[in-house]
BAGU-611731 format. One record per residue (C-alpha): x, y negated, z negated. Coordinates in steps of 0.02 Angstrom, whole numbers, padded with zeros to 5 digits, always signed. Last residue first. Layout:
BEGIN
XYZ
...
! end
This chain:
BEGIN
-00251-00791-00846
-00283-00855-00667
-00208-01023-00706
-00029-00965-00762
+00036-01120-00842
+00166-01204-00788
+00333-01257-00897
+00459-01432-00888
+00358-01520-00993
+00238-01428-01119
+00093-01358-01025
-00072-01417-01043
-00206-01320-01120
-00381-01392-01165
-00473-01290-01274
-00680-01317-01291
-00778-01258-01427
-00942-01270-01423
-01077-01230-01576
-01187-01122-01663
-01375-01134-01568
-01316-01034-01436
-01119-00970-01438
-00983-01063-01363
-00816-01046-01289
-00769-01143-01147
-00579-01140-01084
-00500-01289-00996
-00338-01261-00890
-00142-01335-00846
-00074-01370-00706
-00097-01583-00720
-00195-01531-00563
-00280-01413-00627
-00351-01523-00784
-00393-01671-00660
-00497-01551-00583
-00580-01488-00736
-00610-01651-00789
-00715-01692-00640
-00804-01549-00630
-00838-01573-00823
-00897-01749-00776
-01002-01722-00619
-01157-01641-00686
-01252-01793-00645
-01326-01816-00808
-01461-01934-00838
-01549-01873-00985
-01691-01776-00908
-01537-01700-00804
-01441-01643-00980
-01406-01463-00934
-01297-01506-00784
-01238-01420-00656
-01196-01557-00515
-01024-01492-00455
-01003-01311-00548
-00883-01352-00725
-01035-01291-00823
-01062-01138-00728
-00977-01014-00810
-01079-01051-00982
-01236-01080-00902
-01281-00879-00890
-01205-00861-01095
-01306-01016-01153
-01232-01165-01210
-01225-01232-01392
-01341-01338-01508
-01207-01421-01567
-01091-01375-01738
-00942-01455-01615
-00763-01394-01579
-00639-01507-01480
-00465-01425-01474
-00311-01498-01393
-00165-01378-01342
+00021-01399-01275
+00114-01260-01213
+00252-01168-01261
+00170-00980-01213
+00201-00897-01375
+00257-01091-01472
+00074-01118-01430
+00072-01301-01524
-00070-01399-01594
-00199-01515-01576
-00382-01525-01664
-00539-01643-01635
-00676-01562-01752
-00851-01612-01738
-00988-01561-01911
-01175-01581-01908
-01239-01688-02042
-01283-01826-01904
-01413-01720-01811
-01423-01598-01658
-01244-01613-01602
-01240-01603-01415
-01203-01768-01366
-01065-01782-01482
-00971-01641-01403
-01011-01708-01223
-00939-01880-01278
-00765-01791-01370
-00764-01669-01220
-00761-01837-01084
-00686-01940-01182
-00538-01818-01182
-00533-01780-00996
-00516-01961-00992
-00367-01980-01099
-00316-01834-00974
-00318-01967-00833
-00267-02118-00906
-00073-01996-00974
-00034-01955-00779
+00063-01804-00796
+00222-01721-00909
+00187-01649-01065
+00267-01713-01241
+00177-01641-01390
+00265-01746-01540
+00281-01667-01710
+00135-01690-01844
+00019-01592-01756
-00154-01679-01751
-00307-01654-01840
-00471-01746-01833
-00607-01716-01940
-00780-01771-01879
-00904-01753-02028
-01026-01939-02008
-01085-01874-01831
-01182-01970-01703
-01161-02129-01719
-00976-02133-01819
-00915-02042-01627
-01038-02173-01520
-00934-02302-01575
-00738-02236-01596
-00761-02177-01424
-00612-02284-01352
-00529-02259-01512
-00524-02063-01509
-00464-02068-01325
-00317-02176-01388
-00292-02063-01524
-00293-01892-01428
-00177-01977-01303
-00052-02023-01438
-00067-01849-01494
-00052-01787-01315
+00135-01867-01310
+00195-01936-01142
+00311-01901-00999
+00247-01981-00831
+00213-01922-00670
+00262-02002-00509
+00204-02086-00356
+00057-02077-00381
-00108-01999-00260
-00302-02025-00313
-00367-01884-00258
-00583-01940-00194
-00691-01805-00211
-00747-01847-00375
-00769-02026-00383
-00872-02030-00209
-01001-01885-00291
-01014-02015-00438
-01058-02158-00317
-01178-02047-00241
-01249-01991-00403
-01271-02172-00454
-01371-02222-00278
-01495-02055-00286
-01540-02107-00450
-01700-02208-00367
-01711-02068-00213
-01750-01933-00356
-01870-02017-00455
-01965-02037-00312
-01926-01867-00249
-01991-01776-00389
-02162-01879-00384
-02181-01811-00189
-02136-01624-00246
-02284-01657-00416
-02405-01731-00261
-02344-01566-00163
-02361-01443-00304
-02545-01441-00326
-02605-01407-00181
-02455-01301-00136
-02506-01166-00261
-02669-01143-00171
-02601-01166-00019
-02493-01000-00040
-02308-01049-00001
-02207-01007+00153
-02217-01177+00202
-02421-01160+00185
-02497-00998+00186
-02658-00971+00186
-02818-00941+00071
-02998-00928+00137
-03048-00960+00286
-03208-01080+00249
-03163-01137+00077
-02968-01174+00121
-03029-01258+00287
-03117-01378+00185
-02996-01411+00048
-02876-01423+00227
-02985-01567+00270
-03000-01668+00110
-02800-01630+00084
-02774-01723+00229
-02810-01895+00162
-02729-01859+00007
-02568-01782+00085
-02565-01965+00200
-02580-02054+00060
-02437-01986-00032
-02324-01977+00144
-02363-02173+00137
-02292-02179-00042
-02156-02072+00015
-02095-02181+00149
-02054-02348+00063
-01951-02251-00066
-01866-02168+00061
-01826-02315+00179
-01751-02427+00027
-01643-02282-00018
-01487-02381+00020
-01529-02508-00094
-01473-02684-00021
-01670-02715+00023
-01712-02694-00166
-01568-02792-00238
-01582-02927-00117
-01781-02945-00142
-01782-03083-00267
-01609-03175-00213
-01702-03183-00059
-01867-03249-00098
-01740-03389-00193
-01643-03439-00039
-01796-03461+00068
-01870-03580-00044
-01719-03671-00053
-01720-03649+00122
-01898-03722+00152
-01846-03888+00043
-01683-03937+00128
-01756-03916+00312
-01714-04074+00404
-01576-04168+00277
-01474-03997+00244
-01459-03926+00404
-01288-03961+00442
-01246-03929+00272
-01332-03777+00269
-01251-03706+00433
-01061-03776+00346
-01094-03667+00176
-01175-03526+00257
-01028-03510+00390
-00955-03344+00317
-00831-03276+00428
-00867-03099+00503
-00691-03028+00597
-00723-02857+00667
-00594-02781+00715
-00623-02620+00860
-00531-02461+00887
-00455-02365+01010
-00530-02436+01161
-00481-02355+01322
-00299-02411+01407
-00236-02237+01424
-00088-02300+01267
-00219-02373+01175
-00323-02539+01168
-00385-02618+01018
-00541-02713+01035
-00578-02887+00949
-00762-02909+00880
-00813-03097+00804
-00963-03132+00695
-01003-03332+00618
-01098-03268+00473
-01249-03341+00405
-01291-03290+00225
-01483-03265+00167
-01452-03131+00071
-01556-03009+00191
-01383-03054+00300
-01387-03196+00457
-01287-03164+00609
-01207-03262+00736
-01100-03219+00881
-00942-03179+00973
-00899-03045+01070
-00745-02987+01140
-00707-02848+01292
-00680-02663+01313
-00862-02645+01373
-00915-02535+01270
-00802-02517+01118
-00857-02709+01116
-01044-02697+01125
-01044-02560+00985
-00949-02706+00880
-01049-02827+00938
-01209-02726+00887
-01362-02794+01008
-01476-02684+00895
-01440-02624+00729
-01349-02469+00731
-01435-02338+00628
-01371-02257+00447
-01519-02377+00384
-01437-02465+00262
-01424-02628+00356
-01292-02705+00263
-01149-02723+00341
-01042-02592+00276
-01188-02451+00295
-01227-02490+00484
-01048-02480+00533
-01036-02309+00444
-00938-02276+00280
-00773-02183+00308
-00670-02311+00188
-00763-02435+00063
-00752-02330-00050
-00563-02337-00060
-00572-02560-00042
-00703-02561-00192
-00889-02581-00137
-00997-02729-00155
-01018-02757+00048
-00953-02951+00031
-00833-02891-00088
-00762-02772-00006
-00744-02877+00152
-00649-02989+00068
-00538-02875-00024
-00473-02825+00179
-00548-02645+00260
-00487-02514+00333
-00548-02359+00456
-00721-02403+00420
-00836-02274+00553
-00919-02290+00709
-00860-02155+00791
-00749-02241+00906
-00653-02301+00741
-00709-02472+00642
-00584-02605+00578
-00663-02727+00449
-00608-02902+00410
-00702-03014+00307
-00642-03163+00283
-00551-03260+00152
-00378-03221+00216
-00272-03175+00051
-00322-02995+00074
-00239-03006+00248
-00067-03058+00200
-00070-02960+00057
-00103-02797+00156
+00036-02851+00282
+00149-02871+00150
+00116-02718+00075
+00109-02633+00252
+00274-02687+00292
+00347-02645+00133
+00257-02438+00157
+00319-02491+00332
+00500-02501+00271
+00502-02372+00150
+00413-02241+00257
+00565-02275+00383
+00687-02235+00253
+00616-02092+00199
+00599-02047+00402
+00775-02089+00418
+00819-01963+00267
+00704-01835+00327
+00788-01840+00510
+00965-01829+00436
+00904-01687+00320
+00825-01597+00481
+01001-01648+00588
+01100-01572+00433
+00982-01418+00431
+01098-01264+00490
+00977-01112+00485
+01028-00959+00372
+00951-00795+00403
+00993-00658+00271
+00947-00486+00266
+00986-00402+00117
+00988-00208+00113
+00969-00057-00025
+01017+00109+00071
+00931+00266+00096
+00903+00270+00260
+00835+00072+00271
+00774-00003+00113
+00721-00191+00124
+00752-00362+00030
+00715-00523+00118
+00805-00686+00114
+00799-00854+00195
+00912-00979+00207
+00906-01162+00229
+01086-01229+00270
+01202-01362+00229
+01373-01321+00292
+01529-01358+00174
+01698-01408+00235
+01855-01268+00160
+01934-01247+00321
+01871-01072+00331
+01672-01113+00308
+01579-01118+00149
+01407-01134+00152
+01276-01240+00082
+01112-01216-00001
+00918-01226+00040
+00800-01105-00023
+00690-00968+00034
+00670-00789-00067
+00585-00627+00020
+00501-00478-00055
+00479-00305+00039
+00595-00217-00094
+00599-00311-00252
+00720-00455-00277
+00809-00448-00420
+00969-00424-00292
+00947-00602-00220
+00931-00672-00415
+01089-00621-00442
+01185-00646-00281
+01121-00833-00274
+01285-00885-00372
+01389-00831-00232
+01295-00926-00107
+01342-01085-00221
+01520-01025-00234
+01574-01001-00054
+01518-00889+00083
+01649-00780+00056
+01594-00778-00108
+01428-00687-00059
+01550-00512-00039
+01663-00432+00095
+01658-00260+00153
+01633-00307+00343
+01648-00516+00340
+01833-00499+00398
+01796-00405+00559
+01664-00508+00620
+01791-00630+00644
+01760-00786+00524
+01746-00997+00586
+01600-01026+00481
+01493-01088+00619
+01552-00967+00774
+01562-00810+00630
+01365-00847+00597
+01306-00887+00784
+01392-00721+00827
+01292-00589+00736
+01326-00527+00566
+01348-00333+00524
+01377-00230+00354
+01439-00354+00226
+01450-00307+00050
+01447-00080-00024
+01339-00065-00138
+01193-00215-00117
+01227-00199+00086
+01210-00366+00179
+01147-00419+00340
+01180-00596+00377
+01124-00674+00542
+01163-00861+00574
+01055-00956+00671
+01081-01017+00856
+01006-00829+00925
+01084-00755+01051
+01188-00632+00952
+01001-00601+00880
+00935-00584+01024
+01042-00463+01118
+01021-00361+00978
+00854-00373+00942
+00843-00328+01155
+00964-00174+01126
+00871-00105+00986
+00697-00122+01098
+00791-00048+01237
+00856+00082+01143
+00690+00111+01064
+00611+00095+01225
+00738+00249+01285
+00693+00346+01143
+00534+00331+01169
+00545+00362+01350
+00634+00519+01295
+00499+00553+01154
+00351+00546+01287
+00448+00642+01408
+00494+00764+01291
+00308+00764+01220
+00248+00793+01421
+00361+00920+01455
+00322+01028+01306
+00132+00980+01338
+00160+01059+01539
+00276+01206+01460
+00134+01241+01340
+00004+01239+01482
+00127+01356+01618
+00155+01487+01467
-00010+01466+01418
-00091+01517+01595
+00039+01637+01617
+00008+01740+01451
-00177+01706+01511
-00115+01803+01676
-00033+01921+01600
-00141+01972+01478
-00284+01985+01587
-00157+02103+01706
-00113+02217+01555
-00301+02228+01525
-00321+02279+01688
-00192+02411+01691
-00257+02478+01505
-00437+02482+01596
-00334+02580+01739
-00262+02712+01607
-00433+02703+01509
-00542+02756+01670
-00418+02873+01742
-00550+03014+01807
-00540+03175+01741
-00548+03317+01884
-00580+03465+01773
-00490+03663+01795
-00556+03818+01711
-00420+03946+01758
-00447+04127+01745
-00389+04294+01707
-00229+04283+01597
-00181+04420+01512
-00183+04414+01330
-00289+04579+01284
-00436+04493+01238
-00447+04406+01415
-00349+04260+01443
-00420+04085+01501
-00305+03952+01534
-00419+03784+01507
-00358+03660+01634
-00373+03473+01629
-00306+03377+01797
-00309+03174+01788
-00356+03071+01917
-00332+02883+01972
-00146+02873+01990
-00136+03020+02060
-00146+03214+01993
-00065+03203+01810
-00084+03361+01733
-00152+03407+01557
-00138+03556+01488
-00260+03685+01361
-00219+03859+01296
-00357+03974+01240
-00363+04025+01071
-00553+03980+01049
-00574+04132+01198
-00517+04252+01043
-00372+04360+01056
-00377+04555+01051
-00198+04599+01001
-00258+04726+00851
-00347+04831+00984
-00195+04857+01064
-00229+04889+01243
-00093+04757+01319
-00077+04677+01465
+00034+04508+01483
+00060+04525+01670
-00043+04576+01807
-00161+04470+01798
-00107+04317+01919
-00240+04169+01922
-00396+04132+02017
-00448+03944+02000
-00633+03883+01924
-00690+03722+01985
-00753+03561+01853
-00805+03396+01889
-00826+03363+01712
-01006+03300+01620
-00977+03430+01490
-01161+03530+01542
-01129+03478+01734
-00959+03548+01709
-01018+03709+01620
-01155+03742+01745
-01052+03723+01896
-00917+03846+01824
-01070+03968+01800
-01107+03942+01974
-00958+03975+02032
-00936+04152+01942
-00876+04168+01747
-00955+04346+01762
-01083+04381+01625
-01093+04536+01515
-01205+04634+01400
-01128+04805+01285
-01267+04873+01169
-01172+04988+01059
-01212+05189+00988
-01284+05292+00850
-01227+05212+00694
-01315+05266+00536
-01262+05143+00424
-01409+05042+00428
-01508+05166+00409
-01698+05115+00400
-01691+05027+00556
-01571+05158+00631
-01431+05083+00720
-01368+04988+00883
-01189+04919+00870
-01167+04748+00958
-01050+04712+01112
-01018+04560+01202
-00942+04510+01356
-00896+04360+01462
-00810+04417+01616
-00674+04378+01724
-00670+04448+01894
-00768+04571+01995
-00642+04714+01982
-00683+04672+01794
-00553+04577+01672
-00643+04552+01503
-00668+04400+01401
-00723+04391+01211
-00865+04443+01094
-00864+04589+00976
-00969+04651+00828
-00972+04753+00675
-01120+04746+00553
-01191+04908+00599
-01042+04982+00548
-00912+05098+00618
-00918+05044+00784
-00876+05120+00948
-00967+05055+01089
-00816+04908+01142
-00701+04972+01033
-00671+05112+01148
-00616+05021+01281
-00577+05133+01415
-00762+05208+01440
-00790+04999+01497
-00651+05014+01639
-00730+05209+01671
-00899+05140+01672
-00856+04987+01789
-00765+05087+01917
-00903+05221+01949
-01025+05079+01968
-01167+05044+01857
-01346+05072+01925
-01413+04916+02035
-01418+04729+02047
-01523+04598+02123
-01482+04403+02112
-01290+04401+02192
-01162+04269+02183
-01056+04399+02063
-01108+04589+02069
-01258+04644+01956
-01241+04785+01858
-01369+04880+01741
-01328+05046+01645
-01422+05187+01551
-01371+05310+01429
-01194+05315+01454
-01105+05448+01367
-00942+05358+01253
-00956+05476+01102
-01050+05350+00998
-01187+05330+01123
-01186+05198+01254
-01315+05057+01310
-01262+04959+01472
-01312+04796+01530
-01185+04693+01625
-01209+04554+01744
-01340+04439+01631
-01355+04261+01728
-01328+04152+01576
-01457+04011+01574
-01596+04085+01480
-01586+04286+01515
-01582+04304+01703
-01578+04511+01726
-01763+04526+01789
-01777+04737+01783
-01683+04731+01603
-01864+04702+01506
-01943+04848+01600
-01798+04973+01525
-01898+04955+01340
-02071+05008+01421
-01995+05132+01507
-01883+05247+01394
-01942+05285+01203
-01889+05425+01105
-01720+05461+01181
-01603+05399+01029
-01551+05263+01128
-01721+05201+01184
-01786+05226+01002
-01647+05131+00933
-01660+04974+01066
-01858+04989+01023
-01809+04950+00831
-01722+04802+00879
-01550+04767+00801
-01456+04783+01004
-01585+04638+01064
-01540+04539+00954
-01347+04567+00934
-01344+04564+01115
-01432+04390+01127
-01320+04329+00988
-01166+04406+01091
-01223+04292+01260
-01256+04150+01143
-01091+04170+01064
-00994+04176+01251
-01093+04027+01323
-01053+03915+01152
-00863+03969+01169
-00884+03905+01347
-00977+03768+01295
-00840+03758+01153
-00686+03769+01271
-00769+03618+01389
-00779+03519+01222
-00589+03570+01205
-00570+03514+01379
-00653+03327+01367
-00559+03314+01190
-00386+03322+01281
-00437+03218+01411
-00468+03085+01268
-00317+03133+01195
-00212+03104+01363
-00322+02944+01384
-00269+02865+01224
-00079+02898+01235
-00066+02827+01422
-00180+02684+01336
-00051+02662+01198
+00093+02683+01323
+00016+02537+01430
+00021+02426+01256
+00194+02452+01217
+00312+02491+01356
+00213+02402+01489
+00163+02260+01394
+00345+02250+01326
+00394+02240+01498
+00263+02109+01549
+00308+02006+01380
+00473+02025+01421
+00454+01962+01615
+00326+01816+01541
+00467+01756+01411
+00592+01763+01556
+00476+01647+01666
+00430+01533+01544
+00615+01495+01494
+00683+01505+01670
+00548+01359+01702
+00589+01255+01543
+00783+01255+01594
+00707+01211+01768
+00616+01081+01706
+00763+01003+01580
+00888+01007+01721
+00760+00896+01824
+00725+00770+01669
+00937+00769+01648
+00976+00714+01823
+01059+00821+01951
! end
């Protein structure tokens, strides 16, 4: 049997024993509770019975007493009034006890007049023989010393049990004069019974009982009907029997009152044992379902953890690199197979062991391994130790974690002698074409013409000095320009019938002649280069100037006119070479054209009123668009400059190598190069300089620059020639670095320019012809010499500028 069926039925004889004790206990506990609930709730129903009764009995003696403290019931008794007191007996039904009994006696026991009425009957007579001598027997029914004595309580009749009361009748004036007793009665008959259970909502029936024992004629053992026992018997399942055992005042039992009392709480306790049950069920059945669900969930878990477990275990046996995982207490706790395969171990004799096992260079690495903060890793390259004493070169990784409660290395070391061979054939390779290309270069910047390869897109992939020349740019710019840039169109379109276009084309060469705006003729060929799928890579264009041999050929017929010729286009070479040509001849015509339509939107302006124009009210348009069209005059003619700035700044210059050299010596050379406009615009520069060496490491040109650059910028911003310029260095020992102060009495920079003065194109000094490219530049070359520039300056007070550089061998934190 598998283990998911054993763990259902164990969960089944669970639910099913916890439901069985809950059932029992639900039967023991709460059914009992009920049981206990409806026996004193029966209880209650026949003591409220009792009082009706009781209720029955003192109505019946407050009638009595009534009737017997009139002043006619004297008279009558005393014999001075007779029939119009007897006319109030002749109907017998007084309120809703049917009156059996009347009889008045005198103190000596003489009857003075009587009134019976048998049980089920409605018309009476005289009393009977029997029922004066029963009532002549109890004395202390008319026999009372007071007027204040009284008596109420059941009697046993030949008729049955009866309810009787007795009150003393006196004189009105004499209370104490006693001269007989009212004594009224009422049989507990059927329809009595019926009117007690229909007044205590019971199903009640009255029962005969035996009388014969219990008698007594004490008048001290007269017992009260409140003393009447009460039991409960259980009839069926859905009936309860109440009885009231009535005695008469001398303890003998006369009469049972008996109720049917229906089971309502013992079957609502049933019920509610049932709801219970089956919720108790329900549960039991839901929780069992989620308690089989989790343990499913958790087994397959479990069993994908395995799996999982099983798989990194699989893999990293599997894996060609070797697997260290170390403990920081207690050495070696597991490596897979790769790692005792390339160091010749057993498993076995790596458990326990330390790093030197691994030789002395792994062992040195222990250190700064164990620094190592949890969830931080460490690469670097190394060699291991094997059994035989060779060394393995390796690149291995290292990450710190906490597993359980235990501080853990895991180590993955890759064997890199094929990378190292690679990177040693490649360094040689790179040598050889870097001499290739060299001589290659040469060999084509000695040719004197020009030779351009283009990509499929157009573009300058390379270049030879002769081509740079003929387009004026240096052999770097020259690179990524378009085809229609390099040779001199300056329209960013292709001219038409383009051999080069032609050629990436149709895959073949073409040849012919072209003549530049400077008059040149060039003798154009285009060469494609073919790739591996046979399409055209790249083209070479091959342009040789053929001025010279066209104008000697020419000379004798049309000497004059190209003289002529050459000098209109020495006049307009400068103008037609200027890449904004096309601007500058548009926005004139885009002048005229806003003057000519400015009549008719003037009109429209007066008739609709004001609209919007680019956003813009026209009102506010009308005059900005001559002052937008001015703007970009000026702009297109400076255009050229920024460009070739924008060209300096985005281009890395790559060396080989940095250099070690003193900033002082760089502070002076800067100093000299700006010796001129330094005496021009301040006569108080002070210059200080450390008087031991500063030596940082970078290109030494390049931060010279940096220096011109502050030293210019400082003097730029002094406002007259008394102001003072300070060019400091000295020495952070704190952080050993390298520092070089320029500080200025200018006229400052403004707290929202401040951290934008190293932006691209912020500049301050526009009017002036900044580009806002000298800062950015600085600070570029400042980052990547790893060190930083920090501004400092206060409106109308001064700059100071501190350029940090760190001393060789140390960095400098650049987010500080």
């Amino acid at each position: 049997m598998s283990i998911r069926w054993k763990f259902l039925l164990a969960l089944a004889a669970v639910i099913v024993g916890v439901n069985l004790l809950l059932y029992f206990n639900a039967r023991l506990i709460i059914l009992d509770s009920y049981l206990d609930l409806e026996q004193d709730k029966a209880l209650q129903d026949m003591q409220r019975l009792r009082s009706v009764l009781q209720d029955d009995l003192s109505h019946l003696g407050l009638m009595t007493h009534n009737i017997a403290h009139s002043e006619q019931a004297y008279r009558f008794l005393s014999g001075q009034e007779k029939g119009a007191f007897l006319d109030r007996f002749a109907a017998p039904n007084h309120l809703h006890v049917d009156t059996h009994l009347i009889a008045f006696i005198d103190q000596e026991g003489r009857f003075n007049h009587g009134h019976y009425m048998e049980p089920g009957e409605r018309a009476g007579g005289a009393l009977p023989t029997d029922i004066e001598l029963r009532l002549t027997e109890m004395p202390f029914l008319w026999r009372h010393s007071s007027h204040a004595e009284r008596f109420e309580g059941i009697l046993l009749f030949p008729g049955g049990a009866m309810l009787v009361s007795s009150s003393p009748i006196a004189a009105p004036d004499r209370p104490t004069q006693v001269v007989g007793a009212l004594i009224m009665g009422s049989y507990l008959e059927t329809g009595h019974v019926n009117l007690l259970g229909e007044i205590s909502h019971l199903s009640l029936q009255g029962l005969p009982v035996d009388s014969t024992e219990g008698q007594s004629t004490e008048p001290g053992a007269l017992l009260p009907l409140a003393g009447s026992p009460l039991s409960l018997e259980l009839a069926n399942e859905d009936t309860l029997l109440g009885r009231i055992h009535l005695s008469d005042v001398f303890g003998r039992p006369v009469k049972i009152l008996q109720a049917e009392i229906p089971r309502d709480i013992y079957r609502q306790g049933l019920a509610t044992i049932r709801y219970f049950m089956r919720w108790s069920l329900v549960l039991s059945l839901a929780f069992g379902v989620l308690v089989y669900i989790v343990q499913a969930r958790l087994a397959r878990m479990r069993q994908r953890r395995e799996e999982s477990e099983n798989l990194l275990r699989f893999l990293v046996e599997q894996a060609p690199d070797a697997f260290f995982l170390f403990d920081l207490q207690r050495g070696f706790v597991d490596v897979n197979r790769s790692a005792c395969e390339s160091l010749h171990y057993s498993r076995e004799e790596f458990m326990g062991r330390g790093w030197s096992i691994l030789g002395p260079e792994i062992a040195a690495l222990d250190k700064p391994w164990r620094q190592l903060a949890p969830g931080e890793g460490m690469v670097t390259r190394s060699r291991l130790k094997r059994r035989d004493g060779t060394l393995l070169p390796v690149e291995i990784s290292v990450s710190r974690f906490e597993a359980h409660g235990r501080r853990l290395l895991l180590a993955l070391a890759r064997d890199i002698r094929e990378r190292l061979q690679n990177e040693q054939s490649l360094r040689e390779s790179e040598q050889r074409y870097r001499k290739l290309s060299q001589e290659f270069s040469v060999l084509l910047d000695a040719i004197a013409d020009s030779i351009v390869l283009f990509s499929p897109a157009m573009r300058v992939v390379w270049g030879n000095r002769a081509a740079s020349r003929v387009v004026g740019m240096t052999e770097d710019s020259l690179l990524g320009h378009s085809c229609a840039e390099v040779l001199q169109h300056r329209t960013g379109e292709l001219c038409r019938g383009c051999p080069v276009r032609k050629t990436f084309q149709t895959g073949r060469m073409w040849e012919r002649i072209e003549h530049d705006f400077q008059g040149r003729v060039w003798e154009v060929r285009t060469f494609p280069l073919a790739g591996h799928d046979d399409g055209v890579t790249g083209v070479i264009r091959l342009a040789a100037d053929i001025t010279e041999k066209t104008r000697l050929r020419e000379e004798n017929l049309r000497a004059g006119r190209l003289a002529a010729l050459g000098e209109l286009s020495a006049g307009v070479a400068h103008e037609i070479n200027n890449p904004n040509g096309l601007i500058l001849m548009s926005l004139p015509t885009l002048r005229e054209a806003f003057a000519d339509v400015r009549t008719l939107l003037d009109a429209y302006h007066a008739e609709q009123g004001d609209f919007d124009l680019a956003g813009v009210s026209y009102g506010t348009m009308r005059e900005e668009i001559p002052l937008l069209l001015e703007e970009m005059t000026d702009g297109a003619r400076r255009v050229k400059r920024i460009v070739e700035d924008l060209k300096n700044f985005t281009r890395r210059e790559e060396v080989d190598e940095d250099e070690l050299f003193d900033l002082n010596d760089a502070v002076q050379r800067a100093l000299r190069l700006v010796a001129n406009p330094l005496e021009k615009c301040s006569a108080a520069a002070t210059v200080e300089l450390t008087g031991t060496p500063l030596v940082v490491r970078g290109i030494s040109a390049r931060i010279e620059q940096v220096l011109v650059n502050l030293i210019l910028n400082a003097c730029q911003s002094l406002t007259g020639s008394r102001r003072r310029l300070w060019i400091r260095t000295r020495l952070d020992v704190e952080n050993n670095c390298a520092l070089a102060e320029v500080e200025d009495e200018g006229q400052g920079i403004s707290p929202e320019d401040l951290p934008r003065i190293t932006d691209p194109f912020f500049t301050t000094r526009r009017r002036e012809g900044g580009t806002g490219l000298g800062l950015s530049v600085s600070s570029r070359i400042v980052r990547e010499h790893r060190g930083k520039l920090e501004f400092s300056s206060r409106p109308g007070q001064g700059t100071r500028v501190v350029l940090t550089l760190p001393l060789a061998g140390e960095e400098v934190d650049l987010d500080s």
